[in-house]
SEGUGU-27444 format. One line per 2 residues: number of its first residue (from 1); their letters; for each residue x, y, z of C-alpha. Coordinates in Angstrom, 2 decimals, m for minus. Each point is the difference from the previous one (the first is absolute). Layout:
<pts>
NUM> a> X:Y:Z  ...
</pts>
This chain:
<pts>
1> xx> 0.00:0.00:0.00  1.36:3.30:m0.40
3> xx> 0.02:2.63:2.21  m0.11:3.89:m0.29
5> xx> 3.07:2.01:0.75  m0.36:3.57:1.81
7> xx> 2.75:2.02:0.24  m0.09:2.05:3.47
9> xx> 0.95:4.01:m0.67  3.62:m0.80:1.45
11> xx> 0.80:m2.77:m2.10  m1.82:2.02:m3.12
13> xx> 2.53:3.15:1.15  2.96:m2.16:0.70
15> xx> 0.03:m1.18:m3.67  m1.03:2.95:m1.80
17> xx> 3.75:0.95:1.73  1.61:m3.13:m1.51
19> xx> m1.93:1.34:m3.39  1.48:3.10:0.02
21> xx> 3.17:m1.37:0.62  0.01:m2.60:m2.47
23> xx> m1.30:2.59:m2.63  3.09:2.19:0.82
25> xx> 2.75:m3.25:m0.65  m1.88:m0.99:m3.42
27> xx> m3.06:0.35:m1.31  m0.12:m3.27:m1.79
29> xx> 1.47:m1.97:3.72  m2.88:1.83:1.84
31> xx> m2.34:m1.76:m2.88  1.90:m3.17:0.89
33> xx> m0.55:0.38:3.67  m3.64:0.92:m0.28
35> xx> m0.82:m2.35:m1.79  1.69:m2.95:1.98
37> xx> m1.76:1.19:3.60  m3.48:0.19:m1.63
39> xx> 0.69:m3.11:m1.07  0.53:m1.21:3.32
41> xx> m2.54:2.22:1.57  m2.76:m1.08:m2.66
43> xx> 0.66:m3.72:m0.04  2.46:m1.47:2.01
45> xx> m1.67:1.88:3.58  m3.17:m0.74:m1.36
47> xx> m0.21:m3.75:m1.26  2.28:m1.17:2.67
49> xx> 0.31:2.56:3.09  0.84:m2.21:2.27
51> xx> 3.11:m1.78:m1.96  2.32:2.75:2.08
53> xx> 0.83:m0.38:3.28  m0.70:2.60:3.44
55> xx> 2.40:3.02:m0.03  2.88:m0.16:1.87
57> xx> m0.19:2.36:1.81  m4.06:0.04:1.55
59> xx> m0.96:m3.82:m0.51  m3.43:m0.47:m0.65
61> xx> m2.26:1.42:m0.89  2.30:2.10:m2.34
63> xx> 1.43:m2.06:m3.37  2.82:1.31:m2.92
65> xx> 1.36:m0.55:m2.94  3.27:1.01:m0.81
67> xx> 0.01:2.33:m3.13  3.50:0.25:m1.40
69> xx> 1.27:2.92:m2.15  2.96:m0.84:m1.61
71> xx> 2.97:m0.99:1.74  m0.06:1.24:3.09
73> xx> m3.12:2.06:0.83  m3.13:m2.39:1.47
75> xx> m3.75:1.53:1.12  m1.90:m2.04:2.54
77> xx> m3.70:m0.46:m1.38  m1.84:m0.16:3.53
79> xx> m3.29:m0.76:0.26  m2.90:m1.72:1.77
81> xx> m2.44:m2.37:m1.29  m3.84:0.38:0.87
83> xx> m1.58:m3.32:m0.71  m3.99:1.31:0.45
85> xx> 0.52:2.40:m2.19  2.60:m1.59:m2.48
87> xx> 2.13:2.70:0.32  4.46:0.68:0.26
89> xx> 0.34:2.93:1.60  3.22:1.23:m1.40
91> xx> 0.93:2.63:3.01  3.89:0.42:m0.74
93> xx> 2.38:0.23:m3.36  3.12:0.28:2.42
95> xx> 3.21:0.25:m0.92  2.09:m2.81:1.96
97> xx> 3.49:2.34:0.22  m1.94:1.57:2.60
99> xx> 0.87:0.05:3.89  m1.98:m2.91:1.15
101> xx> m1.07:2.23:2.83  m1.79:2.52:m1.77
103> xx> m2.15:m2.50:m1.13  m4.48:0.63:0.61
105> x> m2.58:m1.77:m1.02
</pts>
């Protein structure tokens, strides 16, 4: 069954930054990039949402999926899955260089 995804305002904001970013390296990478996380947003979160483990760093009820960016840049896709409702909450596109620390739901 597949499930809707929702992106929360943060998450939305958080990769409208990668977006701007990417568009300023290349347009046609940004095109690359785009294209790649709605992929995984669109079908790999929704067919199979629970194929991806509990982040690391909150446990349940909070899962991710590793985004990587070229070589050495990675996003954590964080998100929630509402089984009434057939929903993934996508409620962080965080960038995993961060301090661990600084890290909120």
């Amino acid at each position: 069954m597949t499930y809707k995804v929702v992106r929360a305002p943060l998450a939305q904001g958080e990769m409208a930054r990668f977006a701007a970013y990417a568009a300023d390296y290349s347009d046609d990478w940004a095109i690359e990039q785009f294209t790649r996380l709605n992929r995984v947003l669109s079908v790999d979160l929704a067919e199979a949402p629970y194929q991806w483990s509990y982040f690391y760093l909150t446990g349940a009820p909070f899962r991710a999926y590793l985004f990587r960016v070229g070589r050495r840049t990675q996003f954590w896709i964080i998100y929630t899955i509402d089984e009434e409702t057939k929903t993934v909450n996508v409620l962080r596109f965080w960038n995993a260089s961060r301090d661990p620390d600084t890290f909120e739901a």
